[in-house]
Each structure stands twice: as C-alpha cells, then as structure tokens.
C-alpha positions as CSV (number, residue, x, y, z in Angstrom):
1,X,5.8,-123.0,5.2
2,X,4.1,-119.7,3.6
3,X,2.7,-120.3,0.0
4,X,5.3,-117.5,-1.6
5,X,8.2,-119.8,0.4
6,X,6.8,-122.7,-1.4
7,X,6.7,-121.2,-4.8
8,X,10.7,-119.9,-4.1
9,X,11.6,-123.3,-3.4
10,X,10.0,-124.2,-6.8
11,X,11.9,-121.4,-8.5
12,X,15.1,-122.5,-7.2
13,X,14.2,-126.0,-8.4
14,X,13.1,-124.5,-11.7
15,X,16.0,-123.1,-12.2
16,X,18.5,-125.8,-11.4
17,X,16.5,-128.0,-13.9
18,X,17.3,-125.0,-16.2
19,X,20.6,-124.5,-15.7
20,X,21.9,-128.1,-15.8
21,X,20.2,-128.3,-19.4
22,X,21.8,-125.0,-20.7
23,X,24.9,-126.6,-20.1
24,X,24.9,-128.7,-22.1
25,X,24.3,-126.7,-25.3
26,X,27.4,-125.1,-26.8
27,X,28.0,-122.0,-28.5
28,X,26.3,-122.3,-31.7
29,X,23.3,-123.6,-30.0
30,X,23.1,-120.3,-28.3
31,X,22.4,-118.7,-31.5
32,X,20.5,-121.0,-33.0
33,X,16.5,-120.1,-33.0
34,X,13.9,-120.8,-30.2
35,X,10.4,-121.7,-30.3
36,X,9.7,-117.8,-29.7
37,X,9.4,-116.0,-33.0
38,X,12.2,-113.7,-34.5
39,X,14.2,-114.7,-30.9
40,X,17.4,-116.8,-30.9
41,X,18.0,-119.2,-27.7
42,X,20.1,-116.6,-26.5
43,X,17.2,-114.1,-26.1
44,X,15.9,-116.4,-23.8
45,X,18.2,-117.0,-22.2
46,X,19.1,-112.9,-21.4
47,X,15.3,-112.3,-21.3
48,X,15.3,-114.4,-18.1
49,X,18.1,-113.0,-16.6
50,X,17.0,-109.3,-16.7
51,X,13.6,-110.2,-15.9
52,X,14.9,-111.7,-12.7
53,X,16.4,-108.5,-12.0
54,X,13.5,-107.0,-13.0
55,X,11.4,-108.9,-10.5
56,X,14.2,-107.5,-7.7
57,X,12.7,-104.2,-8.5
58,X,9.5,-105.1,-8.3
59,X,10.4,-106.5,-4.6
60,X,12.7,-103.4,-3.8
61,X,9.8,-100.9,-4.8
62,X,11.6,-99.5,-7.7
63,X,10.0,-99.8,-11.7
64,X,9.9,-103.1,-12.9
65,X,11.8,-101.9,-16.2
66,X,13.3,-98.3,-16.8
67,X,10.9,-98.5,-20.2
68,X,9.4,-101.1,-23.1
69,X,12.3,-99.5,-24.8
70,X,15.4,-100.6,-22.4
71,X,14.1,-103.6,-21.4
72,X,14.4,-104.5,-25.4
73,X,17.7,-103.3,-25.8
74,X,19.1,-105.3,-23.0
75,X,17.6,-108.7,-24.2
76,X,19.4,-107.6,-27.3
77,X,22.0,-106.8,-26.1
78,X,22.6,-109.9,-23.8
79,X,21.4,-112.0,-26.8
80,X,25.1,-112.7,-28.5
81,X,26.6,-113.6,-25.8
82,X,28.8,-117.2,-25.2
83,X,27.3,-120.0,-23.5
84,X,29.4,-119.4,-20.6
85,X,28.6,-115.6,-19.9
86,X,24.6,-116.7,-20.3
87,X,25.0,-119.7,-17.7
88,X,27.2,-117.1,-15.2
89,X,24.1,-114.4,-15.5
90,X,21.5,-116.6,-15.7
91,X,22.6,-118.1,-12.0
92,X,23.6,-114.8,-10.4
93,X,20.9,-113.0,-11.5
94,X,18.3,-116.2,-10.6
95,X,20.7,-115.8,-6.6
96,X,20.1,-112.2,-6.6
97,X,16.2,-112.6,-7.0
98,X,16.3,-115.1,-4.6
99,X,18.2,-113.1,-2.2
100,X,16.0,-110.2,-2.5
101,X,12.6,-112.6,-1.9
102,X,14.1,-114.0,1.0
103,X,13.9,-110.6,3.0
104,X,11.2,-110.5,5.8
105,X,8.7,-108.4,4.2
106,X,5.2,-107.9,3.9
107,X,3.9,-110.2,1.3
108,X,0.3,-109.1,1.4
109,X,0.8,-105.7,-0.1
110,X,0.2,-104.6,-3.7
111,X,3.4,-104.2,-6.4
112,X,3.3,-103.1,-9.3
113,X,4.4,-105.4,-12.6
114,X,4.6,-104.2,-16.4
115,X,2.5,-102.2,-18.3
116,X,0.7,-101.1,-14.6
117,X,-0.3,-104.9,-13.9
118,X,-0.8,-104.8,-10.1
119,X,-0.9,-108.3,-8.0
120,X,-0.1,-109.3,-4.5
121,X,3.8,-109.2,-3.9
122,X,2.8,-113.0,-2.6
123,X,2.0,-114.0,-6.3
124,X,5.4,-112.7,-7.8
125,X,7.2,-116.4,-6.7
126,X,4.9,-118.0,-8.9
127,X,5.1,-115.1,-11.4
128,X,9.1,-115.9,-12.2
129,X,8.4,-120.0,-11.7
130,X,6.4,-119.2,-14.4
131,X,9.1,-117.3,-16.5
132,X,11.2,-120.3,-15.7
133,X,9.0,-123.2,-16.6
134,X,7.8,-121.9,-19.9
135,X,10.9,-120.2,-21.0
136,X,12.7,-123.4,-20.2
137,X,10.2,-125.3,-22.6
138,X,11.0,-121.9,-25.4
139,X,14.6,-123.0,-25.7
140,X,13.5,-126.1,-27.5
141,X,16.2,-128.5,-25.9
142,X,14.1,-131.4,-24.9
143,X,11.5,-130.0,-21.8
144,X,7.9,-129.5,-23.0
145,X,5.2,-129.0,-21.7
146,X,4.3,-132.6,-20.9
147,X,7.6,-132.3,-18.4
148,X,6.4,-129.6,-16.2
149,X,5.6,-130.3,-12.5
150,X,1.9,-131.4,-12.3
151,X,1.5,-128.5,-9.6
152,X,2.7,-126.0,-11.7
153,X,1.1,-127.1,-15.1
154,X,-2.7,-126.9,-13.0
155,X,-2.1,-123.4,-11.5
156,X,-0.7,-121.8,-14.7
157,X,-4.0,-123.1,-16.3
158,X,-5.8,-121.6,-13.4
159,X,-3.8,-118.5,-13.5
160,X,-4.1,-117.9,-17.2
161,X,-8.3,-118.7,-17.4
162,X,-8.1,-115.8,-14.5
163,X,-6.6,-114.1,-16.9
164,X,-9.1,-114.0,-19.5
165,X,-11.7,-113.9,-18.4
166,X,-14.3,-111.1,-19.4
167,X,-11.5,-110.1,-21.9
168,X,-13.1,-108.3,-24.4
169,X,-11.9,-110.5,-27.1
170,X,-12.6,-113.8,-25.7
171,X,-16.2,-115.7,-25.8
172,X,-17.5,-117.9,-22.9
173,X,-15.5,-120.6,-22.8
174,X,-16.2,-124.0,-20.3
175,X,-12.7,-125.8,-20.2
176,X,-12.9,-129.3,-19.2
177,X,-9.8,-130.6,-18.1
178,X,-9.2,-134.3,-18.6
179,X,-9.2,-135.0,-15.1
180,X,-13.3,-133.8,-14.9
181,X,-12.4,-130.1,-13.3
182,X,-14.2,-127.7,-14.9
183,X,-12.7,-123.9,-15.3
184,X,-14.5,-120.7,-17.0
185,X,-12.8,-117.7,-19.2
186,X,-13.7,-115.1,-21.7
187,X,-17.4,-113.7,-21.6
188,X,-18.8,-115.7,-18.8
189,X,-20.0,-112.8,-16.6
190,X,-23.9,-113.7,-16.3
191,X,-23.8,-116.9,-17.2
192,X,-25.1,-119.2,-14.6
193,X,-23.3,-122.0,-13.1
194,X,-25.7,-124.1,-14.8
195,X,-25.1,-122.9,-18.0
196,X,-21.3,-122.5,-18.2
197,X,-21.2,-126.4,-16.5
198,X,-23.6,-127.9,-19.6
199,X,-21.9,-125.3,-22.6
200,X,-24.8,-124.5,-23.2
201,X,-23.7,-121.0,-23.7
202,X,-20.2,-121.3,-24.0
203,X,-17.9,-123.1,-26.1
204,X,-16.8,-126.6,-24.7
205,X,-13.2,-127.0,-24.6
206,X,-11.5,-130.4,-23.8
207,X,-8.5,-131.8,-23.0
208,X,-5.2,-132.7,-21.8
209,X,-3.6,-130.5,-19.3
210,X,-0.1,-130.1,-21.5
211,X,-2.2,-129.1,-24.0
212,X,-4.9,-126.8,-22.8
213,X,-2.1,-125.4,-21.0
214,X,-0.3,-125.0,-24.2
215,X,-3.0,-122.9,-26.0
216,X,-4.1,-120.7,-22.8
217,X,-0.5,-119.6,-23.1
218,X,0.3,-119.6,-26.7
219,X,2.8,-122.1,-26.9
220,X,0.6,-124.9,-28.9
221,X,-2.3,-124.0,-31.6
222,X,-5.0,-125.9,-30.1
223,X,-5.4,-128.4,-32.7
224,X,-4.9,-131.3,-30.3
225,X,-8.0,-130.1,-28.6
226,X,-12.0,-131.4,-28.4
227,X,-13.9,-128.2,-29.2
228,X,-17.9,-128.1,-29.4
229,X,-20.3,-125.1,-29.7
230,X,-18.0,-123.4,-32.2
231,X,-14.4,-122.6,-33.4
232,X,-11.5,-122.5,-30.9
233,X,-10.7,-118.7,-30.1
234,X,-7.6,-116.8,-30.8
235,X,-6.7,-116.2,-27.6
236,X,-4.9,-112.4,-27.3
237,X,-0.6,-111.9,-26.4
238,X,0.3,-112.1,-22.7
C-alpha cells in the first residue's frame, strides 16, 4: 500500500473516532467554548468541514480557499449550527475528501496549500489527519494529546521541527524525545552534528512526546518540559 493510501485509511479512522464523540454532545455543547481562543466547539467543528472541502480543491487543482476573507465567514457562518446539521457536514464533507483522494492521480506532483504553502499532493493525507487529530483534541471532550495514535503523535513532531527550522524567530533547539531520538529546529543551519547532539549550542529540550508535541503545535505551554541552555522559545502561529 502507497504511503498517501496509508495516511487515508488513518483519516477515515480519524474521523470515525471523531464523529462517534461529537455525538454524543448535545446542542448546548455545540456552543459552548473550545480550547481554541475566541472559537466555540462549533467553529471547530465547521472549520473542519470546509477545510475538507478545501483540501478537495487542493486535489481538484482549484484555490484552496476563494480568500482569508471567505474562508472566515464560512466557519462563522457554519458555527451556530445544531448538533445534527454539524455531524451531517462534518461526514459528507470528510466522504467527499475521501472521494476525491481516492482518484488515480499523480501523487508526486506539487499543490499548492494556503497562504502559497506548496508540498507534495502525497503529504496532503497526513495534512487533513492532522486537522483531524488535533482539532479533535480542540473540542475539549475527553481526547488529548496523550490519546493520539503513537504514529501520528511522532510524525506531527517530525513534521512540525521541519517546520521550524531556520525560522527566523526560533533559536537552535536539540529536542530530545523521551524515547532517546534526537530532532533539530530553529537556527541550526551550521551547526555541526556534534554540536546540536551535545546542546552545546542549542537549547536542550526534553520530554514526553504528548507534550513536546503539544508545545511544537501550540496546544500546551511547555511548562511540563526539561529545558537547559536557556528559556523555552515562543514558538510562532501555524
């Protein structure tokens, strides 16, 4: 099986984890607020529909969003909605992006994301499990960080150091994971292996997975972290 099939079949397991929880809120829970500043549970909730249609687009060829502007309005818009018209758009929307990454295509060609982020169209899979996954742990309804799949958790850290690194506004950072692995972001461009292995020159950051994952992607503060060499960085918005 082909890595993007692998990371559909995550999606689609994603989602059904996702789904069968959303059920069980009600109405008022919908409204209620999620772990996302100024956004209710059912911004989430619309947010992930249209950015599964949004990912169709990507897939298509056509703009991932119309504008910054209308992709807004629609997660506001979507927002109010009952429980029952969130689970019914959540599911067709998660059938139509499945749908449309199901079609024989050629998965080793550029597409462009948001805001003129290019990536392989073989990474988008893991792009929406990753919408799924974290969004999921948003909604504040009992599935954190701890819970995601152990394959997932280690490639979002991977993904996300990838990320970073030579950012501008990051310094050097060695990231020891508790396992022993060793990962590099921020400023690490000519540093030698040696250097960025010993943090020497970088700061030292150690951990659980849960929880470097949860700083790298700004869901957790960093405070349950092992720092040395300096202050844990602010890392910038996604």
């Amino acid at each position: 099986m082909t890595f993007h099939a692998r990371d559909l079949d995550s999606v689609r397991e994603a989602t059904e984890r996702l789904l069968t929880a959303v059920a069980k809120m009600d109405n008022a829970a919908v409204t209620e607020p999620s772990r996302l500043p100024g956004w209710t549970r059912g911004h989430v909730l619309a947010h992930l529909a249209r950015n599964a249609d949004a990912i169709v687009n990507v897939l298509e060829g056509r703009p991932m969003y119309v504008s910054g502007e209308a992709r807004d309005a629609d997660i506001e818009r979507d927002a109010p909605r009952p429980l029952e018209d969130q689970l019914t758009d959540l599911r067709e929307s998660a059938n139509r992006f499945q749908e449309a990454a199901s079609v024989p295509a050629d998965w080793s060609r550029t597409v462009e994301l948001r805001n003129g982020v290019t990536d392989s169209a073989s990474r988008v899979p893991f792009r929406r499990w990753i919408e799924v996954e974290l969004h999921h742990v948003d909604l504040g309804i009992g599935y954190e960080l701890e819970d995601l799949p152990e394959e997932f958790t280690q490639r979002e850290i991977t993904f996300l150091t990838e990320r970073f690194r030579d950012h501008p506004a990051v310094p050097a950072v060695t990231i020891k994971q508790d396992d022993g692995r060793l990962l590099f972001t921020g400023a690490v461009k000519g540093l030698t292996p040696e250097q960025l292995e010993s943090g020497s020159h970088s700061l030292m950051v150690t951990g659980r997975r849960a929880d470097l994952l949860g700083w790298l992607a700004g869901r957790r503060d960093g405070t349950a972290l092992l720092v040395e060499g300096g202050a844990l960085p602010s890392l910038p918005s996604l």
